[in-house]
N, C-alpha and C positions, 0 to 999 in steps of 0.2 A: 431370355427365358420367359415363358408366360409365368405371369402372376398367378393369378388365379387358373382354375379347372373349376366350374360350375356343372355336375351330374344330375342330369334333371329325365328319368325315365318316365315314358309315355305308354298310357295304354288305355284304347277307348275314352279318349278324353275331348273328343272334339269339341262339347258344349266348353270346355274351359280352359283347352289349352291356347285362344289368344287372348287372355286375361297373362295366363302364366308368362308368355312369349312376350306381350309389350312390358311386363314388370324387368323382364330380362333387359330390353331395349334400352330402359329406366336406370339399367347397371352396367352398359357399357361402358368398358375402355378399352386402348388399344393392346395393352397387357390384357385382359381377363380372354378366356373361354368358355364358352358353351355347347357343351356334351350331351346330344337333345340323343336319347337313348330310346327309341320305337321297337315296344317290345312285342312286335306283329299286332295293331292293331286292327282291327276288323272294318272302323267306321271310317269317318273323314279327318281322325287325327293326322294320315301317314301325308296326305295335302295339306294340310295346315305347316307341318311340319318340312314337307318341300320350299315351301313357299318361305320359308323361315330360314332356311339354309340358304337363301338366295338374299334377304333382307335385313335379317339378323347381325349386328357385327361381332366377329368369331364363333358363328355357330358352325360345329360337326355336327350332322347326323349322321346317327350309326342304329342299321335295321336288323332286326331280328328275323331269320327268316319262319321260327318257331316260337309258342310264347314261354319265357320260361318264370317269371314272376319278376317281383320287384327287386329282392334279394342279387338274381341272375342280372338282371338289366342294370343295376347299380355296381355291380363289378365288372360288366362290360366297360361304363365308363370310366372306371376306378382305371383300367388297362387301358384303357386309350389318351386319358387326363397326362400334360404336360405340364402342369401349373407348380410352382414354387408350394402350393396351398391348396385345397382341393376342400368343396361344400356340395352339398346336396341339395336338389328342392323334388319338390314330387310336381308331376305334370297337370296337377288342378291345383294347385298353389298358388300365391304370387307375393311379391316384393315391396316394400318402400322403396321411392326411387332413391340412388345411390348408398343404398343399404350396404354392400357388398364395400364399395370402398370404405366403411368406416368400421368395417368386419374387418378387413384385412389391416388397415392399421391398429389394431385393435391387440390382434395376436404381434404383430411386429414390437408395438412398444413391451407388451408383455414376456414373450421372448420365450411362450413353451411350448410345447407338442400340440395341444389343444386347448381350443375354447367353447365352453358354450353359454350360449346365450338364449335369454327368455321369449317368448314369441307371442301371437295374436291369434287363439282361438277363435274363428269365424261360423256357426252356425247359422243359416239360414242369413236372417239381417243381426244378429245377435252378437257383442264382441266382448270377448274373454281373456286380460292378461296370465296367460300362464306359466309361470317363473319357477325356474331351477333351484329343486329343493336345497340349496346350500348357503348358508347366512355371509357368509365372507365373499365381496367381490373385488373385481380387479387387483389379484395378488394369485401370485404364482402358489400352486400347490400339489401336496403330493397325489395323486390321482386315488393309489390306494389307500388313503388315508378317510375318503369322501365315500367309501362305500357303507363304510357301518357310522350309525350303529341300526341293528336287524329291527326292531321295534317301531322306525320313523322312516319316513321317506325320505329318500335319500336321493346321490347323482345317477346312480343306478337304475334309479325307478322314473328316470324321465328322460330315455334312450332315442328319441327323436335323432336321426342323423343330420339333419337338414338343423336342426338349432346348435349352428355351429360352425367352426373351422378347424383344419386341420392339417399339420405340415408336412410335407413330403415323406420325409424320414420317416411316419406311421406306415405311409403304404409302403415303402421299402421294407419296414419291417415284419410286412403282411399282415399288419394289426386292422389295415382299414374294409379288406374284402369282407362280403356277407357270405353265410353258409350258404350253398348254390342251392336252388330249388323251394325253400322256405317260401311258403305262400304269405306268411301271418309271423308276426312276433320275431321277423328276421331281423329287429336289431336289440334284441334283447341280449344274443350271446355276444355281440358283435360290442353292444355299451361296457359288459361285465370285459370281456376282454380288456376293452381300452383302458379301462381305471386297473387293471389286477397287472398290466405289461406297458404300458406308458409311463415315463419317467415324469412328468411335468404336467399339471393343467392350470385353467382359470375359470371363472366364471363371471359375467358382463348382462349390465340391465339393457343391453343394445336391445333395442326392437325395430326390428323390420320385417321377420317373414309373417304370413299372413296363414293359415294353414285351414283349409278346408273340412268343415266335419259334415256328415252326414249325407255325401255322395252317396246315390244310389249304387254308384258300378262301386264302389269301395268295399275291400274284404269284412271291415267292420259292418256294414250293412248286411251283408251276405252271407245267411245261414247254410250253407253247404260246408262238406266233408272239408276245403280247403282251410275252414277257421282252424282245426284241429291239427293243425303245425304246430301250434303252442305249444303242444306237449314234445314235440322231437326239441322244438328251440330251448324247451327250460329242462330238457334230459341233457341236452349239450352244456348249459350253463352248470347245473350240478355236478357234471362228471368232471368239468373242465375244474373247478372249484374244487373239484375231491381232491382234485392232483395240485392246487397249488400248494406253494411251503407253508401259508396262513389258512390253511382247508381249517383247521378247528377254530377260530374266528370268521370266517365267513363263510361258511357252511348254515350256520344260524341264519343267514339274510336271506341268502339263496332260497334255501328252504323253506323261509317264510313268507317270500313271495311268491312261489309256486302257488302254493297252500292258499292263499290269496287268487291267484290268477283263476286257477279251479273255481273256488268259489264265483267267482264273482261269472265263470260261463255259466255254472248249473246256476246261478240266479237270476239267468237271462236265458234260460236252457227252452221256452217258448217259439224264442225267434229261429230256432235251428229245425229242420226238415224230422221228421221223428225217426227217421233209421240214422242219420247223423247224432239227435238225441240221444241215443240208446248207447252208438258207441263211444261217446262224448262222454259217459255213467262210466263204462265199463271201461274204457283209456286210462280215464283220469282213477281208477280205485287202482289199477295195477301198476299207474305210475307213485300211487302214495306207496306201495309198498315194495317200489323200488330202492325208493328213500332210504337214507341212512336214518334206523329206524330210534333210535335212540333222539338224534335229531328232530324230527319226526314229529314226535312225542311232546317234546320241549315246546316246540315253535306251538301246533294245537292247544298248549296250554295258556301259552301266550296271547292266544286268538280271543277275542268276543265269541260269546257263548254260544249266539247261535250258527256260526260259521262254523266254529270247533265243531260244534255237535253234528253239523251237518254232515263235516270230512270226517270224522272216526264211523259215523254211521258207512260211509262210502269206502272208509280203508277196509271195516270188515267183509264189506262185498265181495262175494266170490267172482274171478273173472274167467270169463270162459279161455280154456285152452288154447295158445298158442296165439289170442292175442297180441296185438304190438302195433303200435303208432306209426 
C-alpha cells in the first residue's frame, strides 16, 4: 500500500511550480505519491507538469478539463490518493527536503487521526514562523476539545490544509473533501469539521512547508467578486455548528470569527473592484443578520470598540431584496 498521497493542485503557476516540484523530488520514496492536480491552467504550468510526470518519482497527473477552484481540484486528489495518509501542498509552495518522511513518522508514533504542524511564512525575501495556536505538543488530543475558547485563537483559526497530515479513515469518513466550488476560505468549513467529527489529534513543531504569500495570481491578492465565498464558507460553518449536540458552546467562536472575518474585508474594502465593494457592504450586513441574533449580540460585545461599532453600524443596514451570496 502507498504510504503517503501528496495533493498538490495547480493553477497558472509556472513562475513556481519547479520550485514546488524539485522540493517534491526532495521527498521522495518508493512508498510516497504525488497527486500534481492541473486545474485547466492557461500558461506553461500544464508542461512543466508533463515533464514532471515523466521525472518525478510517483507522480500522477490528473487534468481538469474546466477550472473549478482550489477546493474542486483538492478533492479531485483526495479521490484519486491511495496512500495509508494523505497531505496537501499548494502548487507555488515548497518543502524542506525530507520533510514528509519525518511528517509521516510523526503521526505513526502518535497514533491519531490527525496532525498538524507549524510552517514558514515566506514573503517576498522575508521569513515568518507561524505556529499552531495550541500550547500542548506531541500528545494525543481531543480534537473538539481545541476549538474553544471563542475569545483566543485557537486550532480552528489556523485551517491551512497543507500544515498537516492525515489518515485514511478521515477520508473514508468524508471528513477530508472540501465544499466543491469555493473559491476562498474553502478550508475553513472543512478545519471546523475536522475538530467537531474527528476522534483524535496532535499538534508538532515539525517545520518543513515553506508557504508562499503575496502571489500576484493568488485569490488573496485578487479583489474580484471570487473573494466573497467567505461568506457561503462561514454560512456553512454556522449552520453546520447550529446542528451540532455542543451548538450552545461553540456557536460563540463561530460566530466570532465570522464577526471578525467581515471585519477585517471591510478594513481592506480598498483593494476590491467598487461594484464587488458595494456588494461586499450589503453580503456581509444580511449575513450578520442571519446570525443567531442573541449570539450575535454577545460576540459584538466582546469585540474592540471600533470593530463592534463598525459591525452593528452594518447589521442595521438595510439590504436590498432578495440579496444572497
Amino acid at each position: 500500500m502507498v504510504k503517503l498521497s501528496v495533493i498538490v493542485p495547480f493553477y497558472n503557476v509556472q513562475q513556481y511550480a519547479p520550485d514546488t516540484l524539485r522540493s517534491l523530488g526532495a521527498n521522495a520514496r518508493d512508498d510516497f505519491e504525488f497527486v500534481l492536480v492541473d486545474d485547466c491552467s492557461r500558461d506553461g504550468t500544464p508542461d512543466i507538469l508533463r515533464r514532471a510526470e515523466r521525472e518525478l518519482p510517483g507522480a500522477v497527473v490528473v487534468r481538469h478539463e474546466t477550472n473549478g477552484g482550489l477546493a474542486t481540484a483538492r478533492n479531485t486528489g483526495i479521490d484519486r490518493a491511495r496512500g495509508e495518509y494523505l497531505t496537501f501542498l499548494d502548487g507555488d509552495d515548497w518543502l524542506a527536503p525530507g520533510y514528509y518522511e519525518r511528517l509521516v513518522a510523526a503521526i505513526e508514533e502518535l497514533g491519531c487521526d490527525f496532525v498538524r504542524t507549524d510552517h514558514v511564512q515566506c514573503t517576498g525575501r522575508a521569513r515568518a514562523v507561524h505556529r499552531v495556536p495550541h500550547g500542548r505538543r506531541n500528545v494525543v488530543l481531543d480534537p473538539r476539545a481545541a476549538i474553544l475558547p471563542a475569545d483566543r485563537s485557537t486550532s480552528v483559526d489556523y485551517p491551512y490544509a497543507w500544515a498537516g497530515i492525515y489518515h485514511r479513515r478521515l477520508a473514508d469518513r468524508g471528513l477530508l473533501h472540501f465544499t466543491d466550488g469555493l473559491r476562498t476560505a474553502e478550508d475553513r468549513p472543512w478545519i471546523w469539521r475536522l475538530h467537531r467529527e474527528a476522534e483524535s489529534f496532535a499538534v508538532t513543531g515539525l517545520l518543513g512547508v515553506f508557504y508562499r504569500r503575496g502571489v500576484a495570481s493568488s485569490l488573496t491578492q485578487i479583489g474580484d467578486v471570487r473573494q466573497l465565498d467567505f461568506l457561503r464558507a462561514f454560512d456553512q460553518v454556522i449552520a453546520e455548528t447550529a446542528a451540532d449536540r455542543d451548538a450552545g458552546e461553540l456557536l460563540p467562536k463561530a460566530v466570532r470569527t465570522y464577526c471578525a472575518i467581515i471585519s477585517h474585508h471591510l478594513g481592506s474594502i480598498e483593494r476590491f473592484e467598487p461594484s464587488v465593494a458595494r456588494k461586499l457592504k450589503s453580503l456581509s450586513a444580511t449575513a450578520l443578520r442571519r446570525m443567531p441574533q442573541d449570539v450575535l449580540t454577545e460576540a459584538l460585545d466582546s469585540m474592540d470598540l471600533e470593530r463592534a461599532t463598525k459591525l452593528r453600524r452594518l447589521r442595521r443596514r438595510p439590504a436590498p431584496a432578495g440579496t444572497a451570496a
